[in-house]
C-alpha positions as CSV (number, residue, x, y, z in Angstrom):
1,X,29.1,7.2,-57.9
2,X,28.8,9.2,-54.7
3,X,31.4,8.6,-52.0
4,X,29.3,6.4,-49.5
5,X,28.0,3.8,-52.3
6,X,29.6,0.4,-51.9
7,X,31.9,-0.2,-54.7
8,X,30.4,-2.2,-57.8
9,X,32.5,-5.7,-56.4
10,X,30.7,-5.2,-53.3
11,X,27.4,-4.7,-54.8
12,X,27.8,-8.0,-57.0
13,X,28.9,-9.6,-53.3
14,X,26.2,-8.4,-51.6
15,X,23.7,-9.7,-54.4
16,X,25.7,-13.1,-54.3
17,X,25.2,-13.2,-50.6
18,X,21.5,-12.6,-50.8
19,X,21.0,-15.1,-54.0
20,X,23.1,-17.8,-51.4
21,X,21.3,-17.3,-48.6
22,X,18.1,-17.1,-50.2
23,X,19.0,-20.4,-51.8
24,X,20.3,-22.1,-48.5
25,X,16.5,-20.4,-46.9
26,X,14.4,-22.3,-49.6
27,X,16.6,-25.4,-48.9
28,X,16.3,-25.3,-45.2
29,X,12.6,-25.1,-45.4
30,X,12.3,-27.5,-48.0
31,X,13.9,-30.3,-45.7
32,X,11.8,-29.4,-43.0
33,X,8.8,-29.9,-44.9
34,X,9.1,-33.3,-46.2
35,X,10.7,-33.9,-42.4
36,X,7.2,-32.4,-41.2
37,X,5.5,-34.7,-44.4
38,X,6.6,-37.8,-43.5
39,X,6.3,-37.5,-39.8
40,X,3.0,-36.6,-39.8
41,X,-0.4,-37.9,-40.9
42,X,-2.8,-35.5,-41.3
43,X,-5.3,-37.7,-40.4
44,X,-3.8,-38.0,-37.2
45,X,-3.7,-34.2,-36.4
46,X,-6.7,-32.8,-34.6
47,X,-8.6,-30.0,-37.0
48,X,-7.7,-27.4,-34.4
49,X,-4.1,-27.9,-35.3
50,X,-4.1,-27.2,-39.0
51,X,-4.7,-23.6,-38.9
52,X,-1.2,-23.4,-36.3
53,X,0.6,-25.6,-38.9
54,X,-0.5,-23.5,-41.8
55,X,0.4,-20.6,-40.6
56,X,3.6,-21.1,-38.6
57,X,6.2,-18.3,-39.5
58,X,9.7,-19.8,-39.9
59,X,12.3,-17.9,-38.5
60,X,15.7,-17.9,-40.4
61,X,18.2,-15.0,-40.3
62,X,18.5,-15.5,-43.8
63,X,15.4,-14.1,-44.2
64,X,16.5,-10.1,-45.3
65,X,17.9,-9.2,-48.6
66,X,19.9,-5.9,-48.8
67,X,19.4,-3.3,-51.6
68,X,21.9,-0.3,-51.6
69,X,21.5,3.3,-52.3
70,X,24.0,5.8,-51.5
71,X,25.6,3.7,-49.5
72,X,22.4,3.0,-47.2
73,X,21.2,-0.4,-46.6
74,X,17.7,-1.1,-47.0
75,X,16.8,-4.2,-45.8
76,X,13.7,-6.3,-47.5
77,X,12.0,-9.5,-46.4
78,X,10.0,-10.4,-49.0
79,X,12.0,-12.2,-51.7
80,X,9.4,-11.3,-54.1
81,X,9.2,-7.5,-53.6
82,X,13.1,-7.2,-53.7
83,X,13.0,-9.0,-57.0
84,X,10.4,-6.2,-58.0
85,X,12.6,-3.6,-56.7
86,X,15.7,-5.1,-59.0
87,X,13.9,-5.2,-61.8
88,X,13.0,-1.7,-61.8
89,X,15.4,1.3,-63.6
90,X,18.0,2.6,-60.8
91,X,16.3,6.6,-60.4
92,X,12.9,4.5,-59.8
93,X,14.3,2.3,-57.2
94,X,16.1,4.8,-55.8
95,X,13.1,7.2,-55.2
96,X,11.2,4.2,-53.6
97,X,14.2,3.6,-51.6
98,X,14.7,7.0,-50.3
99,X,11.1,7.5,-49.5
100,X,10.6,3.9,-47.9
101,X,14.0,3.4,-45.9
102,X,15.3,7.1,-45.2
103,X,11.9,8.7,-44.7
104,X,12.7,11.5,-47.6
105,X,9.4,13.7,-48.8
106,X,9.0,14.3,-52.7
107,X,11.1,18.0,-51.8
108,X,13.8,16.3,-49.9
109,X,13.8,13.4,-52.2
110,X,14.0,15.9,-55.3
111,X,16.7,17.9,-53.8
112,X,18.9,14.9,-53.2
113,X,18.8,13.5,-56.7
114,X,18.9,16.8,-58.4
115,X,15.0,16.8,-59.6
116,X,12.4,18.4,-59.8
117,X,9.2,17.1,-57.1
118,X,7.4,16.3,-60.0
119,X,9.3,14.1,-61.8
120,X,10.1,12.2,-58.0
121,X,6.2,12.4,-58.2
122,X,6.4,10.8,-61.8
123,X,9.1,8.6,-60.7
124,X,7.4,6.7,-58.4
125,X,4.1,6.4,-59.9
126,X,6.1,4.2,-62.7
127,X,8.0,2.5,-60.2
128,X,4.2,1.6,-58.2
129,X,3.0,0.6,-61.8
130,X,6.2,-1.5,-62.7
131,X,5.6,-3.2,-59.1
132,X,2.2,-3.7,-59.6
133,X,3.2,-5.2,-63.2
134,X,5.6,-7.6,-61.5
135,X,3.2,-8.8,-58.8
136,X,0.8,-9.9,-61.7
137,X,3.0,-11.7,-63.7
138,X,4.7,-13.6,-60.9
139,X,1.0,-14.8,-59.9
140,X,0.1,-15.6,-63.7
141,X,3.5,-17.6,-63.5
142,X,2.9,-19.1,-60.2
143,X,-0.6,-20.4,-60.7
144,X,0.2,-21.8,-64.2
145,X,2.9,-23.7,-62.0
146,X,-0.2,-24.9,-60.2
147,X,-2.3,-26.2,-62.8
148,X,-2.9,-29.6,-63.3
149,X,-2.0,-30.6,-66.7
């Protein structure tokens, strides 16, 4: 552990604080939709309108989660990608996080974490295909969600 990283209890608090405020988020929302449900019949609404309703982007300041690596924060939106991110081994995270959030090339990257360039160049392709494996199965998982019965 470098001397910038957050302590382990303030990892596990800053994961807690994310899980909380994701929860309170998906709460929130969920209110206002069965608010916006009841109060409105969609026969009611004009055609024009549905595209605006669909498509209206809720602004919460809950909406950021917070990954750490040495001691930066990197701040992600998505709820979906940052669950991608944790579920990937720490040196893959943290080459995506370096290259993403501090800017770092492959060189930079390598010299930082004591690598070589090509295994940051190996790295990262595992970490794109891990990603890309994740992104799959949480559609598979969502869809099946989906399905009739």
């Amino acid at each position: 552990m470098k001397p910038n990283d957050p302590s382990h209890e303030e990892q596990i608090c800053a994961m807690f604080d994310s899980f909380i405020k994701t929860v309170s988020r998906n709460f929130v929302r969920n209110l206002r939709r069965e608010a916006a449900l009841r109060n409105k019949h969609y026969v009611d609404m004009p055609v024009e309108s549905f595209g605006d309703y669909l498509t209206v982007e809720e602004s919460d300041p809950f909406d950021t989660l917070v990954l750490y690596v040495d001691g930066h924060s990197c701040v992600v939106e998505d709820e979906t990608f940052y669950n991608a991110l944790l579920s990937l081994p720490r040196d893959q995270q943290k080459v995506l996080l370096l290259d993403f959030w501090q800017d770092m090339n492959n060189r930079e990257i390598a010299e930082y974490m004591g690598i070589s360039t090509r295994t940051v160049y190996n790295l990262r392709q595992r970490a794109y295909r891990a990603i890309r494996k994740y992104y799959e199965k949480e559609y598979i998982s969502q869809r099946n969600q989906h399905q009739p019965d």
